[in-house]
mmCIF file of the N, C-alpha and C atoms, coordinates in Angstrom:
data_MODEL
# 
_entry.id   MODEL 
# 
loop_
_atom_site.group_PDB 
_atom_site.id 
_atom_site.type_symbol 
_atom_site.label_atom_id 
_atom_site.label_alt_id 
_atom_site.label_comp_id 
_atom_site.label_asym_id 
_atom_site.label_entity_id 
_atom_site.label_seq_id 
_atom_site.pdbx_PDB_ins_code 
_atom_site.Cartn_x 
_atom_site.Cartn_y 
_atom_site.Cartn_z 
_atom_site.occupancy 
_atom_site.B_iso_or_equiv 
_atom_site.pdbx_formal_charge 
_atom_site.auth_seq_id 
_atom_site.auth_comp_id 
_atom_site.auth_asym_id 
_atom_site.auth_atom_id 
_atom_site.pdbx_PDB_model_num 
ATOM 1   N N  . UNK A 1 1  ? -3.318  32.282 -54.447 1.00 0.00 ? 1  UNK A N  1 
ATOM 2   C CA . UNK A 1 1  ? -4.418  32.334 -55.396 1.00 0.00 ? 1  UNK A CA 1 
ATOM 3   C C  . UNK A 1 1  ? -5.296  31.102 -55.179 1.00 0.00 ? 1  UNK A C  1 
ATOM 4   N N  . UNK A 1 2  ? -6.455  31.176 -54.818 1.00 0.00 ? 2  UNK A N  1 
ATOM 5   C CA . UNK A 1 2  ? -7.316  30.377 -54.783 1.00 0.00 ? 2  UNK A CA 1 
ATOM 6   C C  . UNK A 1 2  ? -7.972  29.394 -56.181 1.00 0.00 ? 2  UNK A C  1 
ATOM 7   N N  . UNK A 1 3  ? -7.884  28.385 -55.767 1.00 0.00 ? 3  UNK A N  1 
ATOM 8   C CA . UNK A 1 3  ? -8.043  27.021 -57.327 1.00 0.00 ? 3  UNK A CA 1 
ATOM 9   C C  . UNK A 1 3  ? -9.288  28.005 -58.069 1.00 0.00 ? 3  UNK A C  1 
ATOM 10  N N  . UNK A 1 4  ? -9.310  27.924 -59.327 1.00 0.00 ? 4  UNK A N  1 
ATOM 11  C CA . UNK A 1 4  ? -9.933  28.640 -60.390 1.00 0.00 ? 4  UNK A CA 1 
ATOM 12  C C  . UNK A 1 4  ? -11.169 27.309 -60.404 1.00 0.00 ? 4  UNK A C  1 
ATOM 13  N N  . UNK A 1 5  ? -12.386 27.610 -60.813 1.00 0.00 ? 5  UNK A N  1 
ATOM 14  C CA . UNK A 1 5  ? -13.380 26.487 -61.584 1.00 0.00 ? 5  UNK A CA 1 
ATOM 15  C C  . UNK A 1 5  ? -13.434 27.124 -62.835 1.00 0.00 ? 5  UNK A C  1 
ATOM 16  N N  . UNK A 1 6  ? -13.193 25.462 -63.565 1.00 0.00 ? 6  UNK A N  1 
ATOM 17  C CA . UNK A 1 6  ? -12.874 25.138 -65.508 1.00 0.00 ? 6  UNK A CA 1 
ATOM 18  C C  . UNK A 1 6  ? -14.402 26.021 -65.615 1.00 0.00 ? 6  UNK A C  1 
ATOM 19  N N  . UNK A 1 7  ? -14.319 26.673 -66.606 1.00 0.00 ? 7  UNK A N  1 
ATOM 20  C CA . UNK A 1 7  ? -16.043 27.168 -67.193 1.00 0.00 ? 7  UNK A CA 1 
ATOM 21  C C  . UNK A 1 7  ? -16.083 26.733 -68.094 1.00 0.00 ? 7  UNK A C  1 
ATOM 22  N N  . UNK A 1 8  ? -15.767 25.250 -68.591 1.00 0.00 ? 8  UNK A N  1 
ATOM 23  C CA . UNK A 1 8  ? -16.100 24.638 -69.311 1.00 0.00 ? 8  UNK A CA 1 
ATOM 24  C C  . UNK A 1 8  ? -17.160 22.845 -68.535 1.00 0.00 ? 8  UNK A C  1 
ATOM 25  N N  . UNK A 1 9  ? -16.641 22.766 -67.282 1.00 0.00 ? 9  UNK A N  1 
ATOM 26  C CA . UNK A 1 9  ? -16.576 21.817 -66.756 1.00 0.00 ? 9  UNK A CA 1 
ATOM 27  C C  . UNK A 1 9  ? -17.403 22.052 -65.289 1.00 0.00 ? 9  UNK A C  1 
ATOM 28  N N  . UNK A 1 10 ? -16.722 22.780 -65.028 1.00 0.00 ? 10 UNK A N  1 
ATOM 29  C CA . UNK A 1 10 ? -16.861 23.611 -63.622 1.00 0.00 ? 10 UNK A CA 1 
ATOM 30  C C  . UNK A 1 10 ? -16.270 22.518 -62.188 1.00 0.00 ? 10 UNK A C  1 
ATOM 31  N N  . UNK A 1 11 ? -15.055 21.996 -62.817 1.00 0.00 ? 11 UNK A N  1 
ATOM 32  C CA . UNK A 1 11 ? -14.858 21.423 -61.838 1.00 0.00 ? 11 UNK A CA 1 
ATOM 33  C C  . UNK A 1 11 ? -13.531 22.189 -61.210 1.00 0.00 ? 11 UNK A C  1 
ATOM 34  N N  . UNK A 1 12 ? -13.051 22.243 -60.049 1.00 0.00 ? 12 UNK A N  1 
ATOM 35  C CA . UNK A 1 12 ? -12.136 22.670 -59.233 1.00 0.00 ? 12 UNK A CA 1 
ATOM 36  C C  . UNK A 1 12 ? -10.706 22.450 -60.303 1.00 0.00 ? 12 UNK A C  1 
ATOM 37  N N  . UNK A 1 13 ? -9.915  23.438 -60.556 1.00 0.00 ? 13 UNK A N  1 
ATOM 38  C CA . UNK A 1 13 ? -8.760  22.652 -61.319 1.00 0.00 ? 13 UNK A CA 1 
ATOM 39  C C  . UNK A 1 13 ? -7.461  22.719 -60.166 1.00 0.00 ? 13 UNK A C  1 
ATOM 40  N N  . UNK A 1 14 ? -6.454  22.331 -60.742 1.00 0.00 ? 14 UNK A N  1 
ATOM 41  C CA . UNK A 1 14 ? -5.673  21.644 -60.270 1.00 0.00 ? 14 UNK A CA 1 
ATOM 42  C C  . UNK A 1 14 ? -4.315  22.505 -60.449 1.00 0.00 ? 14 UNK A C  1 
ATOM 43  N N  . UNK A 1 15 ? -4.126  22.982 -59.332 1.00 0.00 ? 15 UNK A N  1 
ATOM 44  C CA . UNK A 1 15 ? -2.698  23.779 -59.739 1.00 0.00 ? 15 UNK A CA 1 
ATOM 45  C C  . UNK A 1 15 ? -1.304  23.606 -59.931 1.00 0.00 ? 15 UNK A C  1 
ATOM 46  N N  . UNK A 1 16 ? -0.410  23.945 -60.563 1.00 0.00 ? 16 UNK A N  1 
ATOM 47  C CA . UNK A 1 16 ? 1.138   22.959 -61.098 1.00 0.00 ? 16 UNK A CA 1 
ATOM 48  C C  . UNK A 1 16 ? 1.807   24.365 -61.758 1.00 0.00 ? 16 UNK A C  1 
ATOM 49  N N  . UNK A 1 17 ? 2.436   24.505 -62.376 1.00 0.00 ? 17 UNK A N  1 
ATOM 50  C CA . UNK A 1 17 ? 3.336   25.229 -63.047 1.00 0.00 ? 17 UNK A CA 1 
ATOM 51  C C  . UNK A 1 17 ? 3.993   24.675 -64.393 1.00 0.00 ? 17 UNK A C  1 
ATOM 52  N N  . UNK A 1 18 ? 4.431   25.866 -65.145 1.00 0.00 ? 18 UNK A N  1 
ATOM 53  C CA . UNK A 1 18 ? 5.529   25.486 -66.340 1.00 0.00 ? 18 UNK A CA 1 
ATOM 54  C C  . UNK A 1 18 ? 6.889   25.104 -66.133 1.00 0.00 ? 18 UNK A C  1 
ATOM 55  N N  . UNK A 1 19 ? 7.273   24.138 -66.589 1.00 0.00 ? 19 UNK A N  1 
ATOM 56  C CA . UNK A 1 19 ? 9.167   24.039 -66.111 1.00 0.00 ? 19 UNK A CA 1 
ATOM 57  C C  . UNK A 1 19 ? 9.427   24.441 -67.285 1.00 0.00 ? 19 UNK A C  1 
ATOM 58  N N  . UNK A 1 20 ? 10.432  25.328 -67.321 1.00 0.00 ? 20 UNK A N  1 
ATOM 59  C CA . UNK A 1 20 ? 11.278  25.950 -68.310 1.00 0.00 ? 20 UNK A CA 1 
ATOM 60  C C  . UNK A 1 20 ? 13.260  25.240 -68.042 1.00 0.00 ? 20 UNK A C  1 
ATOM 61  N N  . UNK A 1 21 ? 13.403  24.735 -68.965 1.00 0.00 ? 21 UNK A N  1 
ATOM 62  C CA . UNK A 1 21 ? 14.617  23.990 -68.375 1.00 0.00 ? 21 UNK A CA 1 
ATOM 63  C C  . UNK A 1 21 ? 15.776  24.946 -69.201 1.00 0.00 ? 21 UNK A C  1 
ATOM 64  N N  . UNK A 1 22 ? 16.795  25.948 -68.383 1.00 0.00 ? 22 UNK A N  1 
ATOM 65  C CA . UNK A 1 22 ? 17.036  26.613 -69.301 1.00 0.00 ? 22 UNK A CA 1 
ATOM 66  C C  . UNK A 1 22 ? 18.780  25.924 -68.959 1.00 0.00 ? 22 UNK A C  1 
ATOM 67  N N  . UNK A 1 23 ? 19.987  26.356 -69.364 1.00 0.00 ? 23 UNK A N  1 
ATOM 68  C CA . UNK A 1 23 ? 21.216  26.290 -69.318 1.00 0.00 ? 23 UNK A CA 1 
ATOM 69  C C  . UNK A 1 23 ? 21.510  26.145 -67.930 1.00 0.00 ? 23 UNK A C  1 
ATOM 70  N N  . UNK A 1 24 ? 21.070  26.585 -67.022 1.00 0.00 ? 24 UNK A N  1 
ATOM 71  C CA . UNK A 1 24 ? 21.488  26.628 -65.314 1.00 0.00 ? 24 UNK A CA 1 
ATOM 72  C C  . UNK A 1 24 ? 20.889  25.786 -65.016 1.00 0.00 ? 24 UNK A C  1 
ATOM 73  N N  . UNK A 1 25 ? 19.905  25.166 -65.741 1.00 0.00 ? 25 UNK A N  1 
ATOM 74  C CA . UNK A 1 25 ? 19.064  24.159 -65.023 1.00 0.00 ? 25 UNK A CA 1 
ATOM 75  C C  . UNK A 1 25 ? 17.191  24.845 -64.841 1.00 0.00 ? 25 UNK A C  1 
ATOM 76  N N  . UNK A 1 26 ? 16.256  23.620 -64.344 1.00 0.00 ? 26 UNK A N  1 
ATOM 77  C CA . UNK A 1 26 ? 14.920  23.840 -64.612 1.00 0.00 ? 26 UNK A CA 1 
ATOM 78  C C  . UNK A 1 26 ? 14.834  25.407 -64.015 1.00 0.00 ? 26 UNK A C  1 
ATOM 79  N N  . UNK A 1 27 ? 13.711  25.983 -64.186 1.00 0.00 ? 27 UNK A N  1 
ATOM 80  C CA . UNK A 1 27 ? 13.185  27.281 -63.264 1.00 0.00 ? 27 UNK A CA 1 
ATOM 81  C C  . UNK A 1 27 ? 11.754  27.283 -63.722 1.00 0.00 ? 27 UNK A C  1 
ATOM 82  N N  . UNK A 1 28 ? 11.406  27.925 -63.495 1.00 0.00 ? 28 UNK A N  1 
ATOM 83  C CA . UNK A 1 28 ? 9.609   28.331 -63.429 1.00 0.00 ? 28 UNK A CA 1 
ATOM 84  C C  . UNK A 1 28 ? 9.250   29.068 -64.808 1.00 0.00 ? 28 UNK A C  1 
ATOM 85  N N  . UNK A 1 29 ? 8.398   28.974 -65.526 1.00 0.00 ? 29 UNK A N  1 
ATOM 86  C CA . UNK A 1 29 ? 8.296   30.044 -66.715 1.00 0.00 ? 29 UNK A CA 1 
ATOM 87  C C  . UNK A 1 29 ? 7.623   31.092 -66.550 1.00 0.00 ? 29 UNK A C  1 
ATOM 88  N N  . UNK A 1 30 ? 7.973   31.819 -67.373 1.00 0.00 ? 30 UNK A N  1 
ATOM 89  C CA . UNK A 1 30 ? 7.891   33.381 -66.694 1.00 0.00 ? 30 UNK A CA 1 
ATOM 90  C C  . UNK A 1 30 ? 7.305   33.907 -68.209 1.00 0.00 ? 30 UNK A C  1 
ATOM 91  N N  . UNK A 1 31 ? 6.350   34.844 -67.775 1.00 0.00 ? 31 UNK A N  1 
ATOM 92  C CA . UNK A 1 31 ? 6.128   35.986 -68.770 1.00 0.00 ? 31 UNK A CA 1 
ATOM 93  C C  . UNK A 1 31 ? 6.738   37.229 -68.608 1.00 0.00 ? 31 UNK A C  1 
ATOM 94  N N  . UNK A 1 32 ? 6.577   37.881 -69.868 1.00 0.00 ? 32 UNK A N  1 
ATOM 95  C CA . UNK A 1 32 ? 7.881   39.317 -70.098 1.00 0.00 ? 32 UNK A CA 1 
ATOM 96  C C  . UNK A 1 32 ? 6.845   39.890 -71.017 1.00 0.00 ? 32 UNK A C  1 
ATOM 97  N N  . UNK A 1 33 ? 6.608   41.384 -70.171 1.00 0.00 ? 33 UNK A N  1 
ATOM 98  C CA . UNK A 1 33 ? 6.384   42.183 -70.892 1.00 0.00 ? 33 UNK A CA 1 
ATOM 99  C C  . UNK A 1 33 ? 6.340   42.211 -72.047 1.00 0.00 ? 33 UNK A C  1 
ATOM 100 N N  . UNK A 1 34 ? 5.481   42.843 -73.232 1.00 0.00 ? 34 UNK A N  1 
ATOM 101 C CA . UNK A 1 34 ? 6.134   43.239 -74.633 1.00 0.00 ? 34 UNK A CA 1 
ATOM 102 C C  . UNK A 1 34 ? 6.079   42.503 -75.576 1.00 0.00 ? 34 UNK A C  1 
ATOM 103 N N  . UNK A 1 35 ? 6.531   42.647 -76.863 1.00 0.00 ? 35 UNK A N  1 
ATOM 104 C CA . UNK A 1 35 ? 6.729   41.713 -77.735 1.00 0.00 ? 35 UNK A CA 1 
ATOM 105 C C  . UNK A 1 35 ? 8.325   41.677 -77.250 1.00 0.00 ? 35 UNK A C  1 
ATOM 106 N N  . UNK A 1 36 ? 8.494   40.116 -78.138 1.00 0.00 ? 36 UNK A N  1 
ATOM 107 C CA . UNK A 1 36 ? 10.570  39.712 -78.030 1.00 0.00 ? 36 UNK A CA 1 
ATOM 108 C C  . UNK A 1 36 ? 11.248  40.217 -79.326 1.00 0.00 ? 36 UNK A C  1 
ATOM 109 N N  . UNK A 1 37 ? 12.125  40.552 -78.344 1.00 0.00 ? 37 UNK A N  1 
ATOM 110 C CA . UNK A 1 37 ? 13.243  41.779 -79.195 1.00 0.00 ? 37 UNK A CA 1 
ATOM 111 C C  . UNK A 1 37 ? 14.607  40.274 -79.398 1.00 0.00 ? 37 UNK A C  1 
ATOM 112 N N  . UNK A 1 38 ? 15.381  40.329 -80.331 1.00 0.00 ? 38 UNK A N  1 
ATOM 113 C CA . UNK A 1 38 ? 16.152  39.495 -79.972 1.00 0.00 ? 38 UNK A CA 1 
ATOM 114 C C  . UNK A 1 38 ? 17.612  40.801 -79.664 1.00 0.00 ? 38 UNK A C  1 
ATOM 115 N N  . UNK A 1 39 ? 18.770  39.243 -79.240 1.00 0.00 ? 39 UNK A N  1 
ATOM 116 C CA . UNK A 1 39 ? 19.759  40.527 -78.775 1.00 0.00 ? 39 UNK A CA 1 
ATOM 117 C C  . UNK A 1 39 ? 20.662  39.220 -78.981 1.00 0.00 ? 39 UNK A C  1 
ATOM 118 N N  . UNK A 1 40 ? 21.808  39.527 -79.645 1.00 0.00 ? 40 UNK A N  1 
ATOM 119 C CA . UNK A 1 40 ? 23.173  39.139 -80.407 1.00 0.00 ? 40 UNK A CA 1 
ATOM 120 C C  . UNK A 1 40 ? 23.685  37.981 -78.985 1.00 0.00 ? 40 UNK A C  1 
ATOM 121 N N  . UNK A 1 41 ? 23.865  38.685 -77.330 1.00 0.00 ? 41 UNK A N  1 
ATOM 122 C CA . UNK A 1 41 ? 23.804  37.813 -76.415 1.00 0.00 ? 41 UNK A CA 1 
ATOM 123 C C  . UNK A 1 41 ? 23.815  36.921 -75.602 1.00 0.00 ? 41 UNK A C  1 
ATOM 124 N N  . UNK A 1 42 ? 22.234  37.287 -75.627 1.00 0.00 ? 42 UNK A N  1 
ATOM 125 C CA . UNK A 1 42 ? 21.316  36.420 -74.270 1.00 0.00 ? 42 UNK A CA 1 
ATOM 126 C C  . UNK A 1 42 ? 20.562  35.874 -75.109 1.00 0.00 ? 42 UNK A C  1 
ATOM 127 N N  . UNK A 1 43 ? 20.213  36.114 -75.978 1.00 0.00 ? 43 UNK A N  1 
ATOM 128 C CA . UNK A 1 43 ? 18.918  35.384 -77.227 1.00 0.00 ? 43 UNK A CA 1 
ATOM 129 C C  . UNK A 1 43 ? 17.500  36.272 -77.175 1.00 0.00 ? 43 UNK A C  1 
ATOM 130 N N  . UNK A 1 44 ? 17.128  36.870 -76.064 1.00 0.00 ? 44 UNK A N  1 
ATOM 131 C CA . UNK A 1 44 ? 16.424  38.162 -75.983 1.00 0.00 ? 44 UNK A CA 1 
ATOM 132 C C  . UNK A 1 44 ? 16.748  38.986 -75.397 1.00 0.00 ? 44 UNK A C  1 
ATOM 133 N N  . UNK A 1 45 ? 16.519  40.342 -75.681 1.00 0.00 ? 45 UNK A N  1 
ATOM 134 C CA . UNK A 1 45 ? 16.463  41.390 -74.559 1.00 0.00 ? 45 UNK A CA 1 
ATOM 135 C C  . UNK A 1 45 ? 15.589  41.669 -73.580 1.00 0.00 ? 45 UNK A C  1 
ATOM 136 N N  . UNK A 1 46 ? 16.342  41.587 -72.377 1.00 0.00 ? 46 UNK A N  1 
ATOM 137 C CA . UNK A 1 46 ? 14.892  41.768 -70.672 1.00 0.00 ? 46 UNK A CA 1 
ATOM 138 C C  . UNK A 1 46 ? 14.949  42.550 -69.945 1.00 0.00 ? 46 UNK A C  1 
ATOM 139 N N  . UNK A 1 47 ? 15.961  43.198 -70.576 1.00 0.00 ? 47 UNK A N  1 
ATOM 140 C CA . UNK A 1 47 ? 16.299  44.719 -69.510 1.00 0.00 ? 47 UNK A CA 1 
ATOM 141 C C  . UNK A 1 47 ? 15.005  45.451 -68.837 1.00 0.00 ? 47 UNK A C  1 
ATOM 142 N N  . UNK A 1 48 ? 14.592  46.113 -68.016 1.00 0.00 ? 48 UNK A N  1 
ATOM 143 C CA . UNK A 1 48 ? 14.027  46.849 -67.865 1.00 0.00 ? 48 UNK A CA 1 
ATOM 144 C C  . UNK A 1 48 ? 12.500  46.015 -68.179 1.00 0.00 ? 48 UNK A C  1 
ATOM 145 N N  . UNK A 1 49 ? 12.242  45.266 -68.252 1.00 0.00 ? 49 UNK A N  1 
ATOM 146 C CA . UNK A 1 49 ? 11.211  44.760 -68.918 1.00 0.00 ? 49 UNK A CA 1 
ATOM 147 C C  . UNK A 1 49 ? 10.458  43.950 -67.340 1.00 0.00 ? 49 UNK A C  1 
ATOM 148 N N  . UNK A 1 50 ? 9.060   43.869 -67.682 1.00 0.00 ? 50 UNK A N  1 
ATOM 149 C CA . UNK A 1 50 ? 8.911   43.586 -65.997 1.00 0.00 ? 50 UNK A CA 1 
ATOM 150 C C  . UNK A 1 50 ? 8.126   42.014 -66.689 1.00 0.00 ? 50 UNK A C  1 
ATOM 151 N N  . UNK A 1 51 ? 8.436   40.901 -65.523 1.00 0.00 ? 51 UNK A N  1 
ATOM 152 C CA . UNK A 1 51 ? 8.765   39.757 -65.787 1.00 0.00 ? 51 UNK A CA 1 
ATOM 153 C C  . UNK A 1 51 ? 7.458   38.748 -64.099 1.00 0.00 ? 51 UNK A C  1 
ATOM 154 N N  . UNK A 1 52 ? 6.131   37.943 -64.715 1.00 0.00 ? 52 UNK A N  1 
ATOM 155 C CA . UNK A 1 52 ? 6.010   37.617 -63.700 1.00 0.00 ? 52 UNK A CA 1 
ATOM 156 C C  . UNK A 1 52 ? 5.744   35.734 -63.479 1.00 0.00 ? 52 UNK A C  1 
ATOM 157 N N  . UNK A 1 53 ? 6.251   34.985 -62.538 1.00 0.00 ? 53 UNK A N  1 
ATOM 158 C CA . UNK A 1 53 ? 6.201   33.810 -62.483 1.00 0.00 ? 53 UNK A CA 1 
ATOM 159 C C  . UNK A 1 53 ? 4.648   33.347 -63.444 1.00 0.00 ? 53 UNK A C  1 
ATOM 160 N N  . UNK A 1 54 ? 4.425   32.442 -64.512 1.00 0.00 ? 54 UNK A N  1 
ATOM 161 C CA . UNK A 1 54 ? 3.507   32.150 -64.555 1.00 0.00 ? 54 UNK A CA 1 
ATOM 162 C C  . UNK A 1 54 ? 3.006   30.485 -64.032 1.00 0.00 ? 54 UNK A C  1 
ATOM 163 N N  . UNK A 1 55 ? 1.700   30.780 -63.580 1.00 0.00 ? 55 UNK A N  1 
ATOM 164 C CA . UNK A 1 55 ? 1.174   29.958 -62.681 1.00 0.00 ? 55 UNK A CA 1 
ATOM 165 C C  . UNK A 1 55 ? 0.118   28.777 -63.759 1.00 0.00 ? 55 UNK A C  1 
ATOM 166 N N  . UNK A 1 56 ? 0.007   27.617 -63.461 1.00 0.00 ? 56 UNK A N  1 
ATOM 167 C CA . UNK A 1 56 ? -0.756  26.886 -64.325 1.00 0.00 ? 56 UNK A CA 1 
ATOM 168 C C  . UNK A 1 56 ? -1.825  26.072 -64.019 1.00 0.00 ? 56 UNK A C  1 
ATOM 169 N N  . UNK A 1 57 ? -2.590  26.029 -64.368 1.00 0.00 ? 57 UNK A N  1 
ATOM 170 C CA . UNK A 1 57 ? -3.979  25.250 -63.989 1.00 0.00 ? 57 UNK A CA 1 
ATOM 171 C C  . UNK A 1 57 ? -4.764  24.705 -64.313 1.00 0.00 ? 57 UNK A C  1 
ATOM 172 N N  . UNK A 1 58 ? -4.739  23.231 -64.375 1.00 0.00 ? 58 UNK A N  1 
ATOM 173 C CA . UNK A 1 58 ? -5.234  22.152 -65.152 1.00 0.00 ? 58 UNK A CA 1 
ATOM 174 C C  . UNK A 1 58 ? -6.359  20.973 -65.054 1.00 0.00 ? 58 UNK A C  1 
ATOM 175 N N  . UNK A 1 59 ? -7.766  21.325 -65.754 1.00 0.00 ? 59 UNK A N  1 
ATOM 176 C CA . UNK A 1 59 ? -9.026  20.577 -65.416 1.00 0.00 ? 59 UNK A CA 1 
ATOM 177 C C  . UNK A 1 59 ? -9.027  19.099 -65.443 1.00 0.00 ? 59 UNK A C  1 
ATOM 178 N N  . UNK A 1 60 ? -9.235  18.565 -64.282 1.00 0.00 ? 60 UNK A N  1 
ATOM 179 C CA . UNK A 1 60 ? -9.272  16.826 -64.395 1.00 0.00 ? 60 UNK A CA 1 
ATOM 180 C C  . UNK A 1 60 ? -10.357 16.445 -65.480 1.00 0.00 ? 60 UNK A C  1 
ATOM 181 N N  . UNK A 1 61 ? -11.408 16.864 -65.737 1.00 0.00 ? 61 UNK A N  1 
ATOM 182 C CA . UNK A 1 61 ? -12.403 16.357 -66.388 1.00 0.00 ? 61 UNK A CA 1 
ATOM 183 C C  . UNK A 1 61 ? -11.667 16.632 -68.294 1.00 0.00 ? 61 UNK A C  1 
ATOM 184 N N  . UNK A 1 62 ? -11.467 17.633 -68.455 1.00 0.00 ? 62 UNK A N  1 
ATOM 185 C CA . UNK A 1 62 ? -11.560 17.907 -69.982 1.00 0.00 ? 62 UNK A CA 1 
ATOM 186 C C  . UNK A 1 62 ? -10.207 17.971 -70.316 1.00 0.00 ? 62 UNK A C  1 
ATOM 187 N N  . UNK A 1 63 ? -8.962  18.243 -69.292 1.00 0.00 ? 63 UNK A N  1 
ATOM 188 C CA . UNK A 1 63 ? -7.627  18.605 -69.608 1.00 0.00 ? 63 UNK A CA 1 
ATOM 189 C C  . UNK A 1 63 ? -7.283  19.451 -69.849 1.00 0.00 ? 63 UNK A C  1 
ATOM 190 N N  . UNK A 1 64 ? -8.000  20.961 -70.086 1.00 0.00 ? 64 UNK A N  1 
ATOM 191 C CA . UNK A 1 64 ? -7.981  22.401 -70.329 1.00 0.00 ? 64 UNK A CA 1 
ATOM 192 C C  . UNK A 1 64 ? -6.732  22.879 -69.693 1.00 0.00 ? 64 UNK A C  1 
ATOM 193 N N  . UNK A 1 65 ? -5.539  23.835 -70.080 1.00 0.00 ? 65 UNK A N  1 
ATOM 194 C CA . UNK A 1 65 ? -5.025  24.024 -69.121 1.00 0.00 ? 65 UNK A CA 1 
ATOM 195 C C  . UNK A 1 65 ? -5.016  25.727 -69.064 1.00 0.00 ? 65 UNK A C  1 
ATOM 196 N N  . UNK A 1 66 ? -5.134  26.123 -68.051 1.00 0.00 ? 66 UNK A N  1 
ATOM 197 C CA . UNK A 1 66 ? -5.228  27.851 -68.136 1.00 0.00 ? 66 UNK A CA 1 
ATOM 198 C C  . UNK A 1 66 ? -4.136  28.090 -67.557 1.00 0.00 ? 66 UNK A C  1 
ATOM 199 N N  . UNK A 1 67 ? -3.606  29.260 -67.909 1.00 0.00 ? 67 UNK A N  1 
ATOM 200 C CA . UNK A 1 67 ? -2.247  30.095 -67.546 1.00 0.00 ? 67 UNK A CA 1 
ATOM 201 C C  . UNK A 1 67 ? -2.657  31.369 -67.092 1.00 0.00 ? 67 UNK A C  1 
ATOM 202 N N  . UNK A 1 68 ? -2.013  31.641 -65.375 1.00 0.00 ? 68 UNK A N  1 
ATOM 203 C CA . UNK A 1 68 ? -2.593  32.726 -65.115 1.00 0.00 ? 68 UNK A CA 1 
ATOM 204 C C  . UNK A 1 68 ? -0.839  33.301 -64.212 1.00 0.00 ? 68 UNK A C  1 
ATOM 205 N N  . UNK A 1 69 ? -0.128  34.556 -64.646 1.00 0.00 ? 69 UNK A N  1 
ATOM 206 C CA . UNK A 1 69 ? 0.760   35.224 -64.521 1.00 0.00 ? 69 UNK A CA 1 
ATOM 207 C C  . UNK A 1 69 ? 0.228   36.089 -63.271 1.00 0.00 ? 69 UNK A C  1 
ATOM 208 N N  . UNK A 1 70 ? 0.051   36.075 -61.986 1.00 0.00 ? 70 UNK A N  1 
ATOM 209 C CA . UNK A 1 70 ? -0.430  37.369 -61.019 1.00 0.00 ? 70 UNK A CA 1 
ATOM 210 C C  . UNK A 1 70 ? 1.082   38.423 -60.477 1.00 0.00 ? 70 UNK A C  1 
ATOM 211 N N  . UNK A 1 71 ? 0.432   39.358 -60.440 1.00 0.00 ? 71 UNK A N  1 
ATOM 212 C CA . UNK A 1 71 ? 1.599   40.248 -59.575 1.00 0.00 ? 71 UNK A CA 1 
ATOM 213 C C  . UNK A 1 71 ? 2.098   39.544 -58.408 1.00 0.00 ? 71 UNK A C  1 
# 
């Protein structure tokens, strides 16, 4: 994915990610389908549910940060 420009700023932003630090250790944060169901468990249910890395992107000038999930 090619760097996004802030449309607030219009400057080139800066790409990085979410750390999600879960029980196994850090991983990437992820979006899930749907609203969250909880489940007795795992703490949610994800079955079947389609799940994609989200990606993060952050303006030097204003600090904006946009979140963009791609296939």
């Amino acid at each position: 994915m090619a760097a996004p420009i802030c449309p607030d700023c219009q400057k080139r932003l800066e790409g990085g990610f979410l750390l999600d630090q879960g029980s196994a250790g850090p991983t990437v944060g992820k979006w899930v389908e749907g609203a969250p169901v909880k489940s007795a468990w795992s703490g949610l249910k994800l079955k079947g549910r389609r799940q994609l890395n989200v990606y993060a992107w952050r303006c030097p000038s204003c600090m904006q940060v946009r979140l963009f999930a791609p296939e």
